[in-house]
SERO-4910 file (N, C-alpha, C, O; in steps of 0.05 Angstrom, whole numbers):
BEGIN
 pado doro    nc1    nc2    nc3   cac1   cac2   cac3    cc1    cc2    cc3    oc1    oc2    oc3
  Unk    A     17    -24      0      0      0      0     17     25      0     39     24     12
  Unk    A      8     51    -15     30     65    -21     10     86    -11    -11     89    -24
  Unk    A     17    108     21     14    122     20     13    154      9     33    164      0
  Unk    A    -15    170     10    -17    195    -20     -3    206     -2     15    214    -15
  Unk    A      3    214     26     19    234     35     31    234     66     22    218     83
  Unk    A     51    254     74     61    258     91     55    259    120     33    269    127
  Unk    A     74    250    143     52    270    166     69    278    179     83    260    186
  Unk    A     78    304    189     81    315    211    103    330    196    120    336    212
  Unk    A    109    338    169    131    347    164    147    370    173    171    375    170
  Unk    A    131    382    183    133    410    194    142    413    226    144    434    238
  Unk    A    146    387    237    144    375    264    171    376    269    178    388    289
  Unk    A    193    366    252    215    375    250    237    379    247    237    381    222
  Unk    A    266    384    254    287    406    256    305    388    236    324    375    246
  Unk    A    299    385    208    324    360    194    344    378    170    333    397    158
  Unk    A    368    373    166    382    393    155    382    383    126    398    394    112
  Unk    A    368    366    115    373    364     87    351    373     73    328    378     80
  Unk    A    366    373     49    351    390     30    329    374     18    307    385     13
  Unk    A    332    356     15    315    339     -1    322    308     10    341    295      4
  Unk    A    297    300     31    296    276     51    269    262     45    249    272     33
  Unk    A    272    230     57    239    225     57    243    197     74    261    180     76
  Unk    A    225    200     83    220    176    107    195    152     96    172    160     97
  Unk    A    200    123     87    179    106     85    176     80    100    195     64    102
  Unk    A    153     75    110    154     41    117    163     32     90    160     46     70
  Unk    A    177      5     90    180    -15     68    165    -15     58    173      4     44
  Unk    A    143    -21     48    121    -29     34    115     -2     21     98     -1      3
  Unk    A    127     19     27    125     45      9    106     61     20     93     70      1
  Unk    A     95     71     49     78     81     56    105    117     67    127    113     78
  Unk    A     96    141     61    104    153     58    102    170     97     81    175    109
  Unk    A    123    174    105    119    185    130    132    213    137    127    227    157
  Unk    A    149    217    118    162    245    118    175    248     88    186    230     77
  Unk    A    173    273     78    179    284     49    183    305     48    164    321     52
  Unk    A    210    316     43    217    342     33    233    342     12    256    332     14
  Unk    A    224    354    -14    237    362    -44    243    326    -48    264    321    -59
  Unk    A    228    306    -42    231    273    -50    241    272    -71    262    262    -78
  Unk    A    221    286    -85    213    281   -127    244    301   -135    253    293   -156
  Unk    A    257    320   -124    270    334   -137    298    316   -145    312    300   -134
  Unk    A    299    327   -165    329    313   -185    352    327   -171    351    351   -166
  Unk    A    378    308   -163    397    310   -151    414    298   -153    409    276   -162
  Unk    A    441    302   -147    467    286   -148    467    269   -128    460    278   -106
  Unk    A    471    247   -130    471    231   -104    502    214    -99    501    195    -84
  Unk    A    526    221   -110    538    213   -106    543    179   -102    538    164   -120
  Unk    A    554    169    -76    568    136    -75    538    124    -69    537     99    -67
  Unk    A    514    139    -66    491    125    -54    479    113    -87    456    103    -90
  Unk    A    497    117   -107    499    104   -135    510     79   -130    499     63   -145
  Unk    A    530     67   -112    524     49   -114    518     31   -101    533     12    -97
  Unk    A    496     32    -90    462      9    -84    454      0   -110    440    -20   -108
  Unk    A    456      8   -134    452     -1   -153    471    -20   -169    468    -39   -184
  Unk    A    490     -6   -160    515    -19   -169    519    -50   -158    525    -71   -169
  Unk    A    514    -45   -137    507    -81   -121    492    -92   -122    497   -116   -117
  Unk    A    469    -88   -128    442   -110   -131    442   -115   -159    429   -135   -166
  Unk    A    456    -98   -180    459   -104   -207    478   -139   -207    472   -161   -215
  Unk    A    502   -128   -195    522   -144   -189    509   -177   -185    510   -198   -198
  Unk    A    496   -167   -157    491   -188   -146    471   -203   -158    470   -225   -147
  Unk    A    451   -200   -180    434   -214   -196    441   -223   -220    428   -236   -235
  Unk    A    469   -213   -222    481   -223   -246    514   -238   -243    529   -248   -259
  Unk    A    517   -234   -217    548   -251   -223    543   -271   -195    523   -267   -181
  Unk    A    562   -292   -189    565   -303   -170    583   -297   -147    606   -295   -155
  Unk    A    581   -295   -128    593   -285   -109    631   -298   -109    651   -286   -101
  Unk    A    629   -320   -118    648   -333   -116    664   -332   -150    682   -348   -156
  Unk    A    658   -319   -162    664   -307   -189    693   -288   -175    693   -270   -158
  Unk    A    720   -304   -195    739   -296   -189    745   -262   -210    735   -258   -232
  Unk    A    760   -247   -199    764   -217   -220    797   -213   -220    811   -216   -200
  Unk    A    806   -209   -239    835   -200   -240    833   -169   -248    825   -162   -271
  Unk    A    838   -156   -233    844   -126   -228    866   -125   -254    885   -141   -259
  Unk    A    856    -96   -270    865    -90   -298    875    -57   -285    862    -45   -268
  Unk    A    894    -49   -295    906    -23   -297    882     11   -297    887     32   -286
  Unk    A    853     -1   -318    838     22   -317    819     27   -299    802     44   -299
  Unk    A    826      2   -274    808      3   -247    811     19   -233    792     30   -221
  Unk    A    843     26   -231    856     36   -208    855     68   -219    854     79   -242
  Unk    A    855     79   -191    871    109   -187    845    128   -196    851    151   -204
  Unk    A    816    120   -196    798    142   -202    803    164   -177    815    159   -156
  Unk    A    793    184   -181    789    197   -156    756    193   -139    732    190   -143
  Unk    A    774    196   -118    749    195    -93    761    167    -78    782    154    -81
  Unk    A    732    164    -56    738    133    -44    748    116    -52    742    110    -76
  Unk    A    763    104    -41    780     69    -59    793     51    -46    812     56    -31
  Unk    A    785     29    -51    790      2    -44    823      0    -49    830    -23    -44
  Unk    A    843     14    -55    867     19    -70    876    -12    -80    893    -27    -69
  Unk    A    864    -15    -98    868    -42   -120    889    -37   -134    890    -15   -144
  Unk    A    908    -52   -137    928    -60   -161    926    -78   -176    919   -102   -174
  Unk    A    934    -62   -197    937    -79   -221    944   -117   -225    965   -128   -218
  Unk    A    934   -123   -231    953   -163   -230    933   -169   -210    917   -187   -216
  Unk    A    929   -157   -189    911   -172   -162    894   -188   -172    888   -186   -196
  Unk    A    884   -205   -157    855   -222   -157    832   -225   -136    840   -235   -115
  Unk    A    816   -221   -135    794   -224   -123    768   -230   -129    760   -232   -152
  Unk    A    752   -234   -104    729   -253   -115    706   -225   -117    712   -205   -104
  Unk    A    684   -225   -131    670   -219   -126    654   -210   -104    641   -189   -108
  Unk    A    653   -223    -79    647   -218    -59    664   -198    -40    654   -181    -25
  Unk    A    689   -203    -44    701   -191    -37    700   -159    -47    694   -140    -33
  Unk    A    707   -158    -73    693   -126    -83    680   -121    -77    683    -97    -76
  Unk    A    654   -127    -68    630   -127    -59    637   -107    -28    628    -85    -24
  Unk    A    652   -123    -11    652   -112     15    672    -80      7    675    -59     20
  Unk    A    678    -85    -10    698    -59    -13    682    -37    -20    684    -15    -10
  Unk    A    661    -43    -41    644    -28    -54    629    -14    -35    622     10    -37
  Unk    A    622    -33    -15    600    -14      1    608    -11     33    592     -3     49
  Unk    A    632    -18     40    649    -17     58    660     14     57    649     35     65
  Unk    A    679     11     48    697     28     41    685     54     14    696     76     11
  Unk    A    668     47      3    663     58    -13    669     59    -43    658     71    -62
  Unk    A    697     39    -43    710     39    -64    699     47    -97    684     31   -108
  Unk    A    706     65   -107    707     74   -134    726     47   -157    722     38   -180
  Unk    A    740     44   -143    754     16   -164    743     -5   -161    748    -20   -180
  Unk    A    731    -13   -146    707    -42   -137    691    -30   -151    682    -48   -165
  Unk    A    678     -5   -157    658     -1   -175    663    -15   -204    650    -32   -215
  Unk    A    687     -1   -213    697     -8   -238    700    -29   -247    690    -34   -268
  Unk    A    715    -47   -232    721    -71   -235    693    -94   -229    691   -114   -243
  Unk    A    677    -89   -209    655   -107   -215    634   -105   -243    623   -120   -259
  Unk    A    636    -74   -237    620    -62   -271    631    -80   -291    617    -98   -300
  Unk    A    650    -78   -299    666    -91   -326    667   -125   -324    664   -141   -342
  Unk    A    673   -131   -296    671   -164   -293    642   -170   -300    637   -192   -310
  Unk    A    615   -147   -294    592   -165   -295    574   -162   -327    553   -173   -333
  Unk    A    593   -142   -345    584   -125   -364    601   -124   -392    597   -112   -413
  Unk    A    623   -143   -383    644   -130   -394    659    -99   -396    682    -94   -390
  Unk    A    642    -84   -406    654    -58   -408    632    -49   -385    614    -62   -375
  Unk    A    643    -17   -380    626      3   -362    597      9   -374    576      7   -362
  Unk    A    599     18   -404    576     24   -417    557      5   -417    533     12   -414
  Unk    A    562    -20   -420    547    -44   -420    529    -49   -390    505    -52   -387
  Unk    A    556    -46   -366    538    -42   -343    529    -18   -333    519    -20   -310
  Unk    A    529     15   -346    509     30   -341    478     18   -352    459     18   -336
  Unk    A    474      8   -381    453     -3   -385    437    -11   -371    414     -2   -369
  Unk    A    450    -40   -353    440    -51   -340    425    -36   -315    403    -47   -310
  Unk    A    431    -18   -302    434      2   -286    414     13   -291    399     14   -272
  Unk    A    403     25   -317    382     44   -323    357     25   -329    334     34   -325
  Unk    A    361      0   -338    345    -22   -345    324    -19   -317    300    -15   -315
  Unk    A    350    -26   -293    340    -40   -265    321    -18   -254    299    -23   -243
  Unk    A    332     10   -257    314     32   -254    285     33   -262    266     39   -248
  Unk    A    287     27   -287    263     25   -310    240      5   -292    216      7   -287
  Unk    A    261    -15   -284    241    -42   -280    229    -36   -256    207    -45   -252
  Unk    A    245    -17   -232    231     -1   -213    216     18   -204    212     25   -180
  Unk    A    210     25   -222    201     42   -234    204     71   -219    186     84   -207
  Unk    A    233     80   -222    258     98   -217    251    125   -236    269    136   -247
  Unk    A    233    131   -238    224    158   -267    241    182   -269    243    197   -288
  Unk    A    255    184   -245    262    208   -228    298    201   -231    314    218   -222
  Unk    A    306    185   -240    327    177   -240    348    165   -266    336    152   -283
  Unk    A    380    169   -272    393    163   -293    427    160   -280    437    179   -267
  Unk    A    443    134   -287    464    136   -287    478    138   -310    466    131   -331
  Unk    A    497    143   -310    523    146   -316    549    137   -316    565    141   -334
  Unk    A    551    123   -289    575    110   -293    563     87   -261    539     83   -256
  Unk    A    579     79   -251    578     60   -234    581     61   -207    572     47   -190
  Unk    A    603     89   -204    610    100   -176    591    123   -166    578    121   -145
  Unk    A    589    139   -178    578    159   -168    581    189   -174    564    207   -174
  Unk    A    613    190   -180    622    212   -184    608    222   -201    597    206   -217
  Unk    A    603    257   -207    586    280   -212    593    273   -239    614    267   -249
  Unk    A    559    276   -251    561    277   -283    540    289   -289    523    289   -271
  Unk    A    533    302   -315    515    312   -320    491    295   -322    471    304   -309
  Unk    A    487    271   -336    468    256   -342    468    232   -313    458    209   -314
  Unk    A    476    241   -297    472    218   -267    467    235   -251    479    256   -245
  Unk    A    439    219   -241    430    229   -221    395    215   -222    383    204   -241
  Unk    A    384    223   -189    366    209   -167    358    230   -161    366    253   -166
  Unk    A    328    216   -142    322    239   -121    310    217   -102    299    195   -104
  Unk    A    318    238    -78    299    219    -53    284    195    -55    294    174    -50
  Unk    A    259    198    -62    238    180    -66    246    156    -86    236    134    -82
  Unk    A    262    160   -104    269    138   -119    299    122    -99    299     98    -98
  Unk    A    318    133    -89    332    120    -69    322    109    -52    340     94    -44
  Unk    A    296    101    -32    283    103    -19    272     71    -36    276     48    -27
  Unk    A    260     74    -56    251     55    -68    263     33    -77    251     11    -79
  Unk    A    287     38    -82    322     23    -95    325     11    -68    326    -13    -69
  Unk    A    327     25    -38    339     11    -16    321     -6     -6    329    -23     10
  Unk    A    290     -4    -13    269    -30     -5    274    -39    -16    294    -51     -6
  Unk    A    271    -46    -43    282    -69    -71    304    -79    -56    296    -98    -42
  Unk    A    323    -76    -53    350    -91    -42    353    -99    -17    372   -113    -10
  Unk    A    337    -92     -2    339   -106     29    325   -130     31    326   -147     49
  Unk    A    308   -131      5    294   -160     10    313   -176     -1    308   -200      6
  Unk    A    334   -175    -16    362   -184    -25    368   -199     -8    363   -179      5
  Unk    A    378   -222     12    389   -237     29    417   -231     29    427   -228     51
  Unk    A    432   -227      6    458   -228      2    469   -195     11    485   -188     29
  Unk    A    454   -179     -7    455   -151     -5    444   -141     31    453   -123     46
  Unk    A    437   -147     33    426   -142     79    447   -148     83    459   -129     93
  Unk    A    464   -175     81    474   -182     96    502   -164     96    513   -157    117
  Unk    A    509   -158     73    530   -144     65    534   -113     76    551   -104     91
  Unk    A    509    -98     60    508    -61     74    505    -67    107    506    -47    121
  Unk    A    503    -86    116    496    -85    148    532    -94    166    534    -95    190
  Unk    A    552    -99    150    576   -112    162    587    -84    165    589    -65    150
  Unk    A    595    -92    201    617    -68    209    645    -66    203    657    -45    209
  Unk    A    656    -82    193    681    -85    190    680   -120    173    665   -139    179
  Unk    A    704   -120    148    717   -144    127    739   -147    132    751   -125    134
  Unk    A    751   -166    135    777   -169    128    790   -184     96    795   -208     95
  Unk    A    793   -166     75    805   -179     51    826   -166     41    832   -142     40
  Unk    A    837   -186     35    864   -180     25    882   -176     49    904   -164     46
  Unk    A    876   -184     68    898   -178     92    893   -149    110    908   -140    128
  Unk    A    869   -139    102    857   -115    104    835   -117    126    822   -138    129
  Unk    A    833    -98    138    804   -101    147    788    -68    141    796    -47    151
  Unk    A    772    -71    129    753    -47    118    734    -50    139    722    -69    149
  Unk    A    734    -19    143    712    -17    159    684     14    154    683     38    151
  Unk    A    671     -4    156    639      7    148    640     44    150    653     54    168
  Unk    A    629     56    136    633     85    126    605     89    144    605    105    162
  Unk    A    589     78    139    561     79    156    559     85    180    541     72    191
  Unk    A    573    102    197    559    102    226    546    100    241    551    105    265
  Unk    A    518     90    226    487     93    234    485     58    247    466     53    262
  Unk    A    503     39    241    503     23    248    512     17    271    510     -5    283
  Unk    A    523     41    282    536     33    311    514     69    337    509     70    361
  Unk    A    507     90    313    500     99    321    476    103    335    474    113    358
  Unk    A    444     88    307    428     86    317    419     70    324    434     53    315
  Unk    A    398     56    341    385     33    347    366     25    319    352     37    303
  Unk    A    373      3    323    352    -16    294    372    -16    268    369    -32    249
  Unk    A    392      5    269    401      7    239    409    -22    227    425    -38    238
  Unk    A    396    -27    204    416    -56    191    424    -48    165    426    -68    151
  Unk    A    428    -30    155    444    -26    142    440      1    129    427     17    142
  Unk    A    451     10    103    461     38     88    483     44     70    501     27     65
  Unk    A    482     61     65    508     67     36    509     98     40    487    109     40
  Unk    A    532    115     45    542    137     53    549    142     13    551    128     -7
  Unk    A    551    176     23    560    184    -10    567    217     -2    552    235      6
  Unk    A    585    216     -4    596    249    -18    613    257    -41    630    245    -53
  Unk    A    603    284    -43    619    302    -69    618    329    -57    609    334    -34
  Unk    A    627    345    -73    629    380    -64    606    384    -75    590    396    -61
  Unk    A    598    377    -97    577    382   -116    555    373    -93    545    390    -79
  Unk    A    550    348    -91    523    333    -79    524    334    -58    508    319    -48
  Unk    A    544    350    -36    538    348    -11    535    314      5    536    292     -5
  Unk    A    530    323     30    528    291     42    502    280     31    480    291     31
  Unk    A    508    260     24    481    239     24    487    216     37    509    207     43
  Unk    A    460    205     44    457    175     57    432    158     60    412    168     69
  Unk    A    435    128     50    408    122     58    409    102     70    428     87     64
  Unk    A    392     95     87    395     72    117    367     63    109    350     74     96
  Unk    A    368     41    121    347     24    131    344     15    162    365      8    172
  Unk    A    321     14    179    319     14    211    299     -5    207    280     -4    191
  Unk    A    304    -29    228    284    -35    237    288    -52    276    305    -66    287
  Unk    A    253    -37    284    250    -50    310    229    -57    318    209    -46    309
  Unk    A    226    -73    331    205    -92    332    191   -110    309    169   -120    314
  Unk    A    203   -115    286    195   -121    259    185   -105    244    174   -113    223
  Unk    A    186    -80    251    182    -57    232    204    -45    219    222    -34    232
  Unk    A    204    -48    191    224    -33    183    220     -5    158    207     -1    137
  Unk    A    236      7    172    233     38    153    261     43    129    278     26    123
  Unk    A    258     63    122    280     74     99    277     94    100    256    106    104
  Unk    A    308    107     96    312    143    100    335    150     78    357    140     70
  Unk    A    326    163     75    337    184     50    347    207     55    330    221     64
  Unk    A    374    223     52    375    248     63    404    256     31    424    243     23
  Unk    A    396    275     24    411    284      1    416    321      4    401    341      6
  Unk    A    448    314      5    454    350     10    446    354     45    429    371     51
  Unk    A    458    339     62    453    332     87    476    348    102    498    340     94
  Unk    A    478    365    119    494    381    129    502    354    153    523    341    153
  Unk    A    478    350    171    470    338    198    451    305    192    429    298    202
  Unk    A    469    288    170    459    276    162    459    245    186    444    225    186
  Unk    A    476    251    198    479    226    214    451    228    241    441    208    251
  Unk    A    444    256    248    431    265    268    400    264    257    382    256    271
  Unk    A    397    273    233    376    279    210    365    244    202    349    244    184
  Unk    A    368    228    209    365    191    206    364    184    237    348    165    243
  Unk    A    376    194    255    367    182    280    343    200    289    328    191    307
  Unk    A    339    221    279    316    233    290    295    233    289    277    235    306
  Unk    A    297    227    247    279    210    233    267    183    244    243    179    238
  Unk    A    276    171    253    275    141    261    264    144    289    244    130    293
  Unk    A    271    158    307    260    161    330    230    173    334    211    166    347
  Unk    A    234    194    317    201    207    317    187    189    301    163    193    306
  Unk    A    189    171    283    176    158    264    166    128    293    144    120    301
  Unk    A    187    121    298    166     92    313    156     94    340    145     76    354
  Unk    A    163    122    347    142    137    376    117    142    362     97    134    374
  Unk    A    115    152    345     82    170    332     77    145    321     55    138    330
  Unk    A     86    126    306     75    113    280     66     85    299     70     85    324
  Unk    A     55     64    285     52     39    286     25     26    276      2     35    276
  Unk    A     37      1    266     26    -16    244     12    -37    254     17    -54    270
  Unk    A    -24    -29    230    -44    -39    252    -56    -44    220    -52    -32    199
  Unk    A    -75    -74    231    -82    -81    204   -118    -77    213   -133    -88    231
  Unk    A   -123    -55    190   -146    -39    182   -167    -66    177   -187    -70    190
  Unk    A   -158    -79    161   -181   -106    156   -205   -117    170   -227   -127    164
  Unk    A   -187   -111    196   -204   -130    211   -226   -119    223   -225    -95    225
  Unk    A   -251   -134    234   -277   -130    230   -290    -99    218   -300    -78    228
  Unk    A   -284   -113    184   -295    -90    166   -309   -116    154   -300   -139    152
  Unk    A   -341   -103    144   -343   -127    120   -370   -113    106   -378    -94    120
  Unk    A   -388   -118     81   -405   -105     72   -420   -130     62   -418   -155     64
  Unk    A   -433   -117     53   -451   -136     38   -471   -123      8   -482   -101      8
  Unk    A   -470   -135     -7   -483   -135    -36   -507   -146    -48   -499   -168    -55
  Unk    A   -527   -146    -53   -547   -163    -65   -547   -175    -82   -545   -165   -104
  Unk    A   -549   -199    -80   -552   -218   -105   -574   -223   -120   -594   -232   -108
  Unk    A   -575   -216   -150   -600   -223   -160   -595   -255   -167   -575   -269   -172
  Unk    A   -618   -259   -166   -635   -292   -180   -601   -311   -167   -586   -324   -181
  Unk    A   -599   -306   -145   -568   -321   -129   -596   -337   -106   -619   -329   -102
  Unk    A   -582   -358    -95   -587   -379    -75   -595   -360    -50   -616   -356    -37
  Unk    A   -566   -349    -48   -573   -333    -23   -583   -305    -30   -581   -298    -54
  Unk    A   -592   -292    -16   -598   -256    -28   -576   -235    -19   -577   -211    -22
  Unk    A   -558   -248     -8   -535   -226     -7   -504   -238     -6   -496   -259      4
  Unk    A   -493   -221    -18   -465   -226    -13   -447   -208      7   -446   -184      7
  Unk    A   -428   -230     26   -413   -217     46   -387   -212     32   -373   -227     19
  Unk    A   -383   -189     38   -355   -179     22   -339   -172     37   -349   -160     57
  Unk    A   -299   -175     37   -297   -176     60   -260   -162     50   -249   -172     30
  Unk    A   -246   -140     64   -230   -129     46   -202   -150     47   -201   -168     63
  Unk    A   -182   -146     28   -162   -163     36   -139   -149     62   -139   -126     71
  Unk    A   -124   -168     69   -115   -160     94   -100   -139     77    -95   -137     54
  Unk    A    -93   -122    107    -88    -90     97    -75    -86    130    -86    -88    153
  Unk    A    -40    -80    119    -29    -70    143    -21    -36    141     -2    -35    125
  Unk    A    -25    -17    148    -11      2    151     -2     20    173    -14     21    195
  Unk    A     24     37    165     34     42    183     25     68    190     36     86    177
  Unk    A      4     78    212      2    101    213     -1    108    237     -1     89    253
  Unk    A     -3    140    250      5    156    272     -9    145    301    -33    150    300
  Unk    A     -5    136    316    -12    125    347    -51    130    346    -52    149    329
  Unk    A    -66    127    350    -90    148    363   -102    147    343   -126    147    345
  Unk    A    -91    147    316   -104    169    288   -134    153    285   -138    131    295
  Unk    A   -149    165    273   -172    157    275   -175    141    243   -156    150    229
  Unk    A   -190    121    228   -185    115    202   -205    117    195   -221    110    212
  Unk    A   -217    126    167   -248    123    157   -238    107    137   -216     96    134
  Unk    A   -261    108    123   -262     82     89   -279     92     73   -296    108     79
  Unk    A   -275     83     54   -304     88     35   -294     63     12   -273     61      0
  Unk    A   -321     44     11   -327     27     -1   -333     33    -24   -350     51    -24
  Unk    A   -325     24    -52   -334     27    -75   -335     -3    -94   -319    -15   -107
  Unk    A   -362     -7    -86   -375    -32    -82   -399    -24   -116   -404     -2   -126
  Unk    A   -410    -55   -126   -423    -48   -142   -455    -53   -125   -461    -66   -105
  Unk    A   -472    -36   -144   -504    -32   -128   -514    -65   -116   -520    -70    -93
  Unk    A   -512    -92   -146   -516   -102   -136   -506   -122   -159   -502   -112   -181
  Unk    A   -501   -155   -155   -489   -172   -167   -511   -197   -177   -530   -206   -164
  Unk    A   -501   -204   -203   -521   -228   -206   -507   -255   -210   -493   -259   -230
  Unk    A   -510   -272   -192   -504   -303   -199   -500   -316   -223   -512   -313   -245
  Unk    A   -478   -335   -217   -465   -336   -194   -442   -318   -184   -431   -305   -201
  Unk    A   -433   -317   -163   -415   -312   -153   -386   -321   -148   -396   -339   -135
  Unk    A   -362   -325   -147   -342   -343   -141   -332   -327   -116   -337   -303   -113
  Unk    A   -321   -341   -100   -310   -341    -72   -283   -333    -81   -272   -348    -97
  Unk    A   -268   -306    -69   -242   -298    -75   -242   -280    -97   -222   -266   -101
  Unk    A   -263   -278   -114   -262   -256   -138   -261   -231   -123   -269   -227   -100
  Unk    A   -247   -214   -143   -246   -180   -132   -272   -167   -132   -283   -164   -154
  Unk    A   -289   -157   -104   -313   -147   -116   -310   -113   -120   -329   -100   -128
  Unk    A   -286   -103   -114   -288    -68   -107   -261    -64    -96   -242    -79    -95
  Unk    A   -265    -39    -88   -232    -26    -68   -252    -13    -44   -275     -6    -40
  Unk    A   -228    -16    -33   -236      1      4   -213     24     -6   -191     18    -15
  Unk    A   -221     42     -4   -199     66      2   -200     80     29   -222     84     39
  Unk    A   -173     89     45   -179     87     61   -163    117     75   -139    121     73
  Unk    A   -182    137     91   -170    157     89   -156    160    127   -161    142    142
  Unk    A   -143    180    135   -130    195    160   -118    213    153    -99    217    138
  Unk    A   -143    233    175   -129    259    183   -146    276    150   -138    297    140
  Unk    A   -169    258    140   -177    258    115   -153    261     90   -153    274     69
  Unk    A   -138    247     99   -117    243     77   -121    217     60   -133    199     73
  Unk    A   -116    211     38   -121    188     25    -89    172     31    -70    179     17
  Unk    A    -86    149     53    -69    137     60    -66    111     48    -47     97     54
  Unk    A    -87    100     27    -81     76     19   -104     66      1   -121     82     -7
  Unk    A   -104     37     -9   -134     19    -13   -126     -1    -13   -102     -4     -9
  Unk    A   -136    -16    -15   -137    -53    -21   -164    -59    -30   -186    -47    -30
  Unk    A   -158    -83    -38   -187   -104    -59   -200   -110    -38   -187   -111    -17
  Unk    A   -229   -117    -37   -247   -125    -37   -266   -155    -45   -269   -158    -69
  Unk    A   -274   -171    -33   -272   -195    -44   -291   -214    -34   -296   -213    -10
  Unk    A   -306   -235    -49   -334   -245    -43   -306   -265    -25   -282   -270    -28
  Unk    A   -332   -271     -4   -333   -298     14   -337   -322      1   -326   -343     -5
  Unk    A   -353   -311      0   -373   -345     -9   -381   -343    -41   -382   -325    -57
  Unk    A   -388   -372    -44   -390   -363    -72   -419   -378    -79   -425   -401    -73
  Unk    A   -432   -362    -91   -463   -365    -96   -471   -373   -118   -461   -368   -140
  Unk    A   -495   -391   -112   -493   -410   -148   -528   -390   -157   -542   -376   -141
  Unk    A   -531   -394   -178   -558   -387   -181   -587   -402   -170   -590   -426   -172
  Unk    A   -605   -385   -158   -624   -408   -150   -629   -422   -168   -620   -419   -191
  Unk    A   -647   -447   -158   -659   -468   -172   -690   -450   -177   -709   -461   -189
***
């Protein structure tokens, strides 16, 4: 269920320019400048790894080539001749940040870079990312790369359901190559619930970051781009969000009923599908049924009969289907 809007944005004190707060399931709990187009720097590559990771094997060996090395920015400092596995880039990539683990997984999973920007803009496409375009694999400032909030936000649910990818943005420290890298993420030691995130800076894009929290089996996503107070701006987020919020399934004892013409029985019990959302402590919820006047036999048990839409605070916060019980034959 995809919440139409925000609550409490005005409630307060966060230093980025363009932030947004969602349950997983995409229900929207804080938004400022979401939709706006932006540089997002190393938080480019979350894409860069779940590309990876759906297309190579972790245990897929890489021999480090001369045009890996020496980009500017973050880096895994790879040399030339080296070997490593896949996985291993992997921890570098979102450990450390590395710009040459970019490169070098790009080209191992793509052959060339251009091949795996494709892929990149494909995965976007298929997430439907509208708001969003890369360019290269790391991050670094380009004219044609670039995100905004709400689509990062959407990229870091997509990948947390990843098994491989959780397990990875959530490690505080790797040891490869005789190394031990340790996590750029502070939020993992900082806030409570954090399991994971991807840090990103430029001069251009300012701090960015996006985390994932969860407590009590609730889990959220935060977004903060051009973040002065970005480490404070995610714990604050996260704290005001599971004091006010919590997730309560609307479904239950709701149900309507329909008339059946020339049907066995004369009515049909209609009943919505389960429906969890995450909203403010207290809040009060209404509905409105959009149900048809009346149905003629037979009926089938589980067909869609309508939507519940479902409003707070008269905001439109959601819907779900609608659906016969029982299923009714025509009288005799």
């Amino acid at each position: 269920m995809n919440s139409a809007h925000a609550f409490g944005e005005n409630r307060l004190n966060v230093s980025a320019e363009k932030a947004i707060l969602i349950h997983e399931d995409g229900e929207v709990l804080f938004d400022r400048n979401a939709d706006k187009k932006s540089l997002i720097a190393s938080t480019t590559k979350l894409m860069t790894a779940i590309v990876v990771l759906e297309n190579c094997d972790l245990s897929d060996t890489v021999e480090i080539r001369e045009e890996y090395c020496g980009l500017e920015g973050s880096s895994m400092y790879l040399k030339a001749g080296e070997k490593y596995t896949v996985d291993e880039l992997l921890k570098g990539l979102m450990l450390v940040s590395g710009n040459d683990a970019a490169m070098a997984l790009a080209c191992h999973t793509a052959k060339t870079e251009e091949g795996f920007v494709k892929l990149m803009n494909k995965k976007a496409s298929e997430l439907g990312m509208s708001g969003t375009h890369f360019e290269n694999p790391h991050g670094l400032d380009g004219k044609k790369h670039y995100s905004c909030a709400a689509d990062l936000a959407k990229l870091m649910a997509y990948c947390m359901k990843n098994e491989s990818f959780a397990a990875l943005c959530g490690l505080r420290t790797a040891d490869v190559g005789g190394r031990t890298l340790i996590n750029h993420n502070k939020l993992l030691k900082l806030c409570k619930g954090c399991i994971g995130g991807k840090t990103g800076f430029t001069e251009a894009a300012g701090r960015c970051l996006v985390s994932c929290c969860e407590r009590d089996g609730t889990r959220l996503i935060c977004v903060t781009l051009n973040a002065p107070d970005d480490w404070d701006d995610h714990i604050s987020l996260y704290n005001w969000a599971f004091e006010l919020f919590s997730k309560r399934n609307i479904s239950e004892n709701i149900s309507f009923s329909v008339p059946v013409i020339s049907g066995e029985t004369e009515n049909a019990v209609i009943l919505p599908k389960k429906c969890m959302v995450f909203l403010p402590v207290n809040s009060k919820i209404n509905y409105k049924a959009e149900l048809p006047h009346f149905v003629f036999a037979p009926v089938q048990a589980g067909d869609t009969a309508g939507k519940l839409k479902l409003f707070c605070e008269n905001r439109l916060v959601g819907e779900t289907e609608l659906f016969y019980r029982d299923s009714i034959m025509p009288a005799l």
